[in-house]
VONUSE-225001 format. One record per residue (C-alpha): residue in one letter; chain; x, y negated, z negated. Coordinates in Angstrom, 2 decimals, always signed. Layout:
<sites>
+------+-------+---------+---------+---------+
| resn | chain |       x |       y |       z |
+------+-------+---------+---------+---------+
|    a |     A |       X |       Y |       Z |
...
+------+-------+---------+---------+---------+
</sites>
This chain:
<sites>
+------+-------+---------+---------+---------+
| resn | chain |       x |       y |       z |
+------+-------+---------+---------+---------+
|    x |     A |  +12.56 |  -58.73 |   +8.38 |
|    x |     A |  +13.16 |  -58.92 |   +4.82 |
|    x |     A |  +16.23 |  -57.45 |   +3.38 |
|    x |     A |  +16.90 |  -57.15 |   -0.22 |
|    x |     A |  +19.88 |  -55.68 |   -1.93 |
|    x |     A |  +19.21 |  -54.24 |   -5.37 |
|    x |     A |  +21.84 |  -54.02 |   -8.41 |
|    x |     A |  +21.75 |  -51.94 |  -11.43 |
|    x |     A |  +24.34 |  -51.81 |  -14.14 |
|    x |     A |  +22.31 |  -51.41 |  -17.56 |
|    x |     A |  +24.26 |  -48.06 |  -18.15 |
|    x |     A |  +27.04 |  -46.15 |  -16.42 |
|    x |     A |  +25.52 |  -46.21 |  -13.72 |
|    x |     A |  +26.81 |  -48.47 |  -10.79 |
|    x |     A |  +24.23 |  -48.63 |   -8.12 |
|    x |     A |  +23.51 |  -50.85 |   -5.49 |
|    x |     A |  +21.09 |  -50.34 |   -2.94 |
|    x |     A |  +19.80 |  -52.56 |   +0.41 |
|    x |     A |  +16.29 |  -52.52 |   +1.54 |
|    x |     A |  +14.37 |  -53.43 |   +4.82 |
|    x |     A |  +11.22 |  -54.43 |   +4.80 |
|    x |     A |  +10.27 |  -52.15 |   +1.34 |
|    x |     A |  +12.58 |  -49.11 |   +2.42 |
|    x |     A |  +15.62 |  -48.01 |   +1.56 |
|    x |     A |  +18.42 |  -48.56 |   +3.68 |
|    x |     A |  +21.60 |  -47.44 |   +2.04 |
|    x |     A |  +22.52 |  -46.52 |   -1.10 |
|    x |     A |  +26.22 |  -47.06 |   -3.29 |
|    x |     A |  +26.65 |  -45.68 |   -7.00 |
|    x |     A |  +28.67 |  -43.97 |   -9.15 |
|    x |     A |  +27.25 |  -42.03 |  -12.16 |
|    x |     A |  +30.47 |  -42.06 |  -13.46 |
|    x |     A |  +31.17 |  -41.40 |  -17.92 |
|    x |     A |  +32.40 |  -45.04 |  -18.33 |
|    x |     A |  +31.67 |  -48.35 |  -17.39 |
|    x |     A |  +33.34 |  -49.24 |  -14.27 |
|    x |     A |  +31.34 |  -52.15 |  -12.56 |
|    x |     A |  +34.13 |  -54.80 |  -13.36 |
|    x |     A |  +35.78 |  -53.02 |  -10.50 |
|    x |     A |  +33.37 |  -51.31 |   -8.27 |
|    x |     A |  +30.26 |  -53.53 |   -8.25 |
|    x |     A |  +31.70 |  -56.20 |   -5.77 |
|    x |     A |  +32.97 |  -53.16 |   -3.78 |
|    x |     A |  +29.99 |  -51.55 |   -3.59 |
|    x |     A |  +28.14 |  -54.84 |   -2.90 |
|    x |     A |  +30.73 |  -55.42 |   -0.03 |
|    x |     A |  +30.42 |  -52.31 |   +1.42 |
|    x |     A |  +26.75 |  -51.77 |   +1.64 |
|    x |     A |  +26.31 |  -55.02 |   +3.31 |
|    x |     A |  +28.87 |  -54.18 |   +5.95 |
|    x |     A |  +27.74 |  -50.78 |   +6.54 |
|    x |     A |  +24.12 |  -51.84 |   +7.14 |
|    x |     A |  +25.65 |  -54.08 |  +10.21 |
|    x |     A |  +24.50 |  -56.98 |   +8.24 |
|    x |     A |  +26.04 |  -60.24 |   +7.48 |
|    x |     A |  +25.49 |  -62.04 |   +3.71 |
|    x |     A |  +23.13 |  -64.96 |   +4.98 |
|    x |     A |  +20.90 |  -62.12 |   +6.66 |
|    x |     A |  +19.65 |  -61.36 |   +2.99 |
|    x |     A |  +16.28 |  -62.63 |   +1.81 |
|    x |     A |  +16.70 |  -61.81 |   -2.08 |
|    x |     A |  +18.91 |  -60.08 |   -4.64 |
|    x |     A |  +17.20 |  -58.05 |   -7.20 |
|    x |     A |  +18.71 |  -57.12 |  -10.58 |
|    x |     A |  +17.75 |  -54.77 |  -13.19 |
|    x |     A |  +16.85 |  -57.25 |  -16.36 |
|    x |     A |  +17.42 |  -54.54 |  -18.90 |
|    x |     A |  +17.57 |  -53.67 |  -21.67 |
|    x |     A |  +20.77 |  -52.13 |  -21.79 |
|    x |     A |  +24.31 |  -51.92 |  -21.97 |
|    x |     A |  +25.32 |  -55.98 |  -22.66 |
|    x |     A |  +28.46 |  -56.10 |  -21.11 |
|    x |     A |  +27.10 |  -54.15 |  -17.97 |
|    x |     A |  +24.09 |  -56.44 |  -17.78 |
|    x |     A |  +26.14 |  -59.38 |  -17.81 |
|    x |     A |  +28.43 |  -58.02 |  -14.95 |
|    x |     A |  +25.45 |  -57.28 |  -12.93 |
|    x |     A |  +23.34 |  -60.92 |  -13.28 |
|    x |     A |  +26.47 |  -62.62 |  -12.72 |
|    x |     A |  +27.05 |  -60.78 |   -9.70 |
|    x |     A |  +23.84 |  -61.25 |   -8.51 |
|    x |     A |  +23.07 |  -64.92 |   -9.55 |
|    x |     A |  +26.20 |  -66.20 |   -7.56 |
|    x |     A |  +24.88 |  -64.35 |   -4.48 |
|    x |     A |  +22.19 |  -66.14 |   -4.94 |
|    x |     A |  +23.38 |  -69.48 |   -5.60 |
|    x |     A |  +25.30 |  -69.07 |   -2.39 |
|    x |     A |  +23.64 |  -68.01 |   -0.37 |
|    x |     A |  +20.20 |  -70.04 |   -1.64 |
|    x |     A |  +17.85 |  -66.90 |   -2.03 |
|    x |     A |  +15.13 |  -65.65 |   -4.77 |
|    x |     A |  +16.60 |  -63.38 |   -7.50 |
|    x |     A |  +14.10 |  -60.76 |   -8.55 |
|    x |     A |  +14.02 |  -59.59 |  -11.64 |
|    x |     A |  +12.92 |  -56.01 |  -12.13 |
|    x |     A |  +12.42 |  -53.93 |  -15.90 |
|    x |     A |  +15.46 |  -51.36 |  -16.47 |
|    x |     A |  +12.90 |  -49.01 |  -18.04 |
|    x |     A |  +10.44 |  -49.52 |  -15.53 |
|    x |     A |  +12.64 |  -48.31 |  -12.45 |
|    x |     A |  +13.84 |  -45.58 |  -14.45 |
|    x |     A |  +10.37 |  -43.97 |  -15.42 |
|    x |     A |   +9.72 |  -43.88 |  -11.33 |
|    x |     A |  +12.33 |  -41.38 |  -11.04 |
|    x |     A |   +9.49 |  -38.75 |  -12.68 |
|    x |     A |   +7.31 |  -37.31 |  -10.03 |
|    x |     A |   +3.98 |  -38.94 |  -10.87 |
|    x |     A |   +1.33 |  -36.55 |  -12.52 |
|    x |     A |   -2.09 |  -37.90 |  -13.55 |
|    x |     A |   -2.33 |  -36.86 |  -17.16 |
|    x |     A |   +0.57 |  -37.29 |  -18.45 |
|    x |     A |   +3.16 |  -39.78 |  -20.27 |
|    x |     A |   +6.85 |  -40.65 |  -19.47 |
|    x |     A |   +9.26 |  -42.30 |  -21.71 |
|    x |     A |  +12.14 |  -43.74 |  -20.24 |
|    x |     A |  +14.66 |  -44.52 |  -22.85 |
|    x |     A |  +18.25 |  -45.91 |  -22.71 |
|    x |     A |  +21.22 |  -44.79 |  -25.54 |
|    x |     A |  +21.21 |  -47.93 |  -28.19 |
|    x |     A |  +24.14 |  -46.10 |  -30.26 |
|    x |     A |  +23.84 |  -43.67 |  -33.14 |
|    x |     A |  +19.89 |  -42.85 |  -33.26 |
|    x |     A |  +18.52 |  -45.34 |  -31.77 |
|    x |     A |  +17.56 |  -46.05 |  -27.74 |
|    x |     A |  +15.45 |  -48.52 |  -25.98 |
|    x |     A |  +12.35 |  -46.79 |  -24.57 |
|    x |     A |   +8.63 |  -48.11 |  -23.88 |
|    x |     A |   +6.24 |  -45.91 |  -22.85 |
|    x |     A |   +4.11 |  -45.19 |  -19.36 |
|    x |     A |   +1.56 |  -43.37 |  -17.72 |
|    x |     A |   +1.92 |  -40.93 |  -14.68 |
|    x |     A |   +0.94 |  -43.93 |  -12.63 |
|    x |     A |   +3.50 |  -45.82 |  -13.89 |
|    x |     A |   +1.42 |  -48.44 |  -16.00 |
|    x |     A |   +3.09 |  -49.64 |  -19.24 |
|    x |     A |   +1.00 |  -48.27 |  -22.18 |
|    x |     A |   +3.62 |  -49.20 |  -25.15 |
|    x |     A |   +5.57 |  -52.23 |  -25.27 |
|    x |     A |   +9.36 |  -52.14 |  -24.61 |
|    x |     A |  +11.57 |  -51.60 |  -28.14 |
|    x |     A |  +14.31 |  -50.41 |  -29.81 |
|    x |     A |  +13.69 |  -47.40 |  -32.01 |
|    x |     A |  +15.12 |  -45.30 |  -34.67 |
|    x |     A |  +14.34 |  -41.32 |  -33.61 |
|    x |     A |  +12.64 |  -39.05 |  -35.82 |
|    x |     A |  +11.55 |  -35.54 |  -35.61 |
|    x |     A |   +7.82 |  -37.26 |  -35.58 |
|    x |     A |   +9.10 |  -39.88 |  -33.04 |
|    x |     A |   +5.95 |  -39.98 |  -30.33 |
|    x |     A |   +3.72 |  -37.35 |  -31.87 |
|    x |     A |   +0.83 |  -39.18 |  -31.31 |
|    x |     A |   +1.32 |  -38.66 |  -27.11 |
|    x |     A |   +2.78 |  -35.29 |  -27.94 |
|    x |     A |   -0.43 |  -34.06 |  -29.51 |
|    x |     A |   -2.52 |  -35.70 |  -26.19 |
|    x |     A |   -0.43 |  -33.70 |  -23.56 |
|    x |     A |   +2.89 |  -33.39 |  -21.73 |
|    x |     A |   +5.00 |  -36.08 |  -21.94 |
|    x |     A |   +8.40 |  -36.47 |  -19.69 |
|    x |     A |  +11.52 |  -38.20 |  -21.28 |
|    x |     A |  +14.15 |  -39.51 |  -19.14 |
|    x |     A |  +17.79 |  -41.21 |  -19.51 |
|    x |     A |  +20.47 |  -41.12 |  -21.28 |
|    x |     A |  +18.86 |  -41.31 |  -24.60 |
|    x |     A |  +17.07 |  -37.82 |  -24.04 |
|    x |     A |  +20.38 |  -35.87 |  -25.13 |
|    x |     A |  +19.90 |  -36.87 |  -28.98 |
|    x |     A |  +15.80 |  -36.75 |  -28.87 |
|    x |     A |  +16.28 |  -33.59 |  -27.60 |
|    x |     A |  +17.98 |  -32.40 |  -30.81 |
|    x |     A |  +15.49 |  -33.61 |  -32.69 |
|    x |     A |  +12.17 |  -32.14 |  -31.02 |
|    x |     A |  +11.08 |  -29.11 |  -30.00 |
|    x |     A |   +7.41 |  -29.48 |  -29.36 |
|    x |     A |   +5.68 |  -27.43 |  -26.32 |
|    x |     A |   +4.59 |  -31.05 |  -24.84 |
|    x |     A |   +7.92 |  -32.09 |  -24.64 |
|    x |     A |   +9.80 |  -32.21 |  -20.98 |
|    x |     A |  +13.43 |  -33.27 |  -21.40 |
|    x |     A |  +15.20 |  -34.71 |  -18.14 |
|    x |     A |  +18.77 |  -34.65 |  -18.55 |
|    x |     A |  +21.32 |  -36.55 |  -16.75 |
|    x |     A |  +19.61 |  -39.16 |  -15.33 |
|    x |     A |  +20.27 |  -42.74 |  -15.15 |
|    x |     A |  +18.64 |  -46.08 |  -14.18 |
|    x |     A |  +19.40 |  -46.07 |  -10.10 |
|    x |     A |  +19.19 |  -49.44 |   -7.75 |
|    x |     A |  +17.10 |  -46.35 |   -5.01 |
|    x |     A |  +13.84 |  -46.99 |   -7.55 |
|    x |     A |  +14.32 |  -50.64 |   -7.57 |
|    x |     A |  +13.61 |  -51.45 |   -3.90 |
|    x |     A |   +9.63 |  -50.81 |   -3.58 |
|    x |     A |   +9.16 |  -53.10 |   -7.22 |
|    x |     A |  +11.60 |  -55.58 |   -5.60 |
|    x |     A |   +9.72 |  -56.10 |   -2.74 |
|    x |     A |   +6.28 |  -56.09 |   -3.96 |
|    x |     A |   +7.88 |  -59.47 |   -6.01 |
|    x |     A |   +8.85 |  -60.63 |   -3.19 |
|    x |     A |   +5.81 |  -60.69 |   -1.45 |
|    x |     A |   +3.83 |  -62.18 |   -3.82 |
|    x |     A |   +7.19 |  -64.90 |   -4.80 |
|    x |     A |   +7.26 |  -63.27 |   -8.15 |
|    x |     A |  +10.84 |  -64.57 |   -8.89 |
|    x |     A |  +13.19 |  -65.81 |  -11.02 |
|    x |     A |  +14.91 |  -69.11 |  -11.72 |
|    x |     A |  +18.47 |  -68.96 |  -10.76 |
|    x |     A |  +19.90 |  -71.66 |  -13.13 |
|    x |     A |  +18.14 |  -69.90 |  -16.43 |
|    x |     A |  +17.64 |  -66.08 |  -15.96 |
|    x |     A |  +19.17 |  -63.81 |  -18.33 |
|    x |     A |  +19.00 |  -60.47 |  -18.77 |
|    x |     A |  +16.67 |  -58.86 |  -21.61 |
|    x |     A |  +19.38 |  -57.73 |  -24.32 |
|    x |     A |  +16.18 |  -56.91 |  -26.56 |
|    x |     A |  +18.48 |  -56.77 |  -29.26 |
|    x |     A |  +22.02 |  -58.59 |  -30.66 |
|    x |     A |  +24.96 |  -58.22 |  -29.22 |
|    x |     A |  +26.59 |  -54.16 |  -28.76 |
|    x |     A |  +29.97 |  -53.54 |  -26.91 |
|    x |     A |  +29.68 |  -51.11 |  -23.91 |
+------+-------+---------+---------+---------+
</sites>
C-alpha cells in the first residue's frame, strides 16, 4: 500500500492531506485570512497521521506544493516536508501550485482555466490550461490589464480561479469570463498528481529541492 501525505502552504491556505493507494484518505486545512502554518502545519501533519491509524515509517512519500507562491509559506511547507523525508528516508514529490489549483474546475472540453495566485498590487502568478488540464501557457508573473487574456477570451469561456481573481475581476467584464471566488490551492487536488509521480519515481532530490519562488523575494 502506498501512502502519501500531501502539504500545501503557497497561500493561506494550510492543507494537508494523506492518500492510499491514489485516494484520499483524510483531509486537515484551514482557509484561514492570514498565514498561520508556523503553528498549525506540524499539527495538522500530526494529526492526520494519527487519525488515519498510521504510524510515520508507514509513509511511502511526502508531496509538497513547489509553488509559486507566498515565500515565507513555501519555505514553511518544504522544510516541513524535506525533514520528514530525511527521516524517515522517503521520495519527496514535487507537485506545481498552479497545477493542483486549476483541478479544482470541473473539467469541460472547450474551454480554458487560469489559475492564478495574488503577487501584490496588480500582479499574480497564473499560467494557463485546458479543460483537460494540459498546460497551454507557461507559468509567470503578470501585470493585469483590462486586455489581460483576450486572446482566450475571444476563443471561448475561460474559468479563473484563486486568490488573484478578486482584482481581475475588477478589471474585466467580458461574457467569456467565469470568475471563481474564494478558492485556494488545497493538498485534496494534490493526491492523484502525487501518486502518478510516484509510480513512475518522478521525484525530487532531498538535499537540493527548493520551491519555485518564480520571482525575488516578497514577505507573506
Amino acid at each position: 500500500m502506498t501512502y502519501i501525505l500531501c502539504i500545501e502552504t503557497s497561500t493561506t491556505n494550510c492543507s494537508v492531506s494523506l492518500s492510499k493507494d491514489g485516494e484520499l484518505l483524510l483531509l486537515e486545512e484551514d482557509y484561514d485570512t492570514t498565514y498561520s502554518h508556523a503553528e498549525r502545519l506540524h499539527n495538522f501533519i500530526d494529526k492526520i497521521v494519527k487519525n488515519a491509524g498510521l504510524s510515520f515509517d508507514m509513509l511511502s512519500a511526502v508531496s509538497i506544493s513547489k509553488g509559486p507562491g507566498s515565500y515565507t509559506g513555501l519555505r514553511i511547507g518544504v522544510s516541513a516536508a524535506k525533514g520528514l523525508c530525511f527521516a524517515l528516508d522517503i521520495p519527496l514529490i514535487s507537485v506545481p501550485t498552479l497545477d493542483s489549483l486549476a483541478m479544482q474546475v470541473n473539467k469541460e472540453a472547450e474551454v480554458c482555466i487560469v489559475p492564478m495566485i495574488d503577487a501584490r498590487r496588480m500582479e499574480v502568478y497564473s499560467a494557463i490550461f485546458s479543460g483537460e488540464y494540459y498546460q497551454i501557457r507557461e507559468t509567470k508573473a503578470e501585470i493585469l490589464t483590462e486586455t489581460s487574456y483576450a486572446d482566450y477570451l475571444q476563443k471561448g469561456k475561460v474559468y479563473f480561479i484563486g486568490n488573484g481573481v478578486e482584482k481581475f475581476s475588477m478589471l474585466c467584464n467580458h461574457d467569456n469570463a467565469v470568475f471563481i471566488q474564494n478558492k485556494l490551492p488545497s493538498a485534496k487536488e494534490m493526491v492523484t498528481y502525487s501518486y502518478h509521480k510516484f509510480l513512475k519515481k518522478d521525484t525530487e532530490d532531498v538535499s537540493y529541492f527548493d520551491p519555485y519562488y518564480l520571482k525575488d523575494f516578497v514577505t507573506g
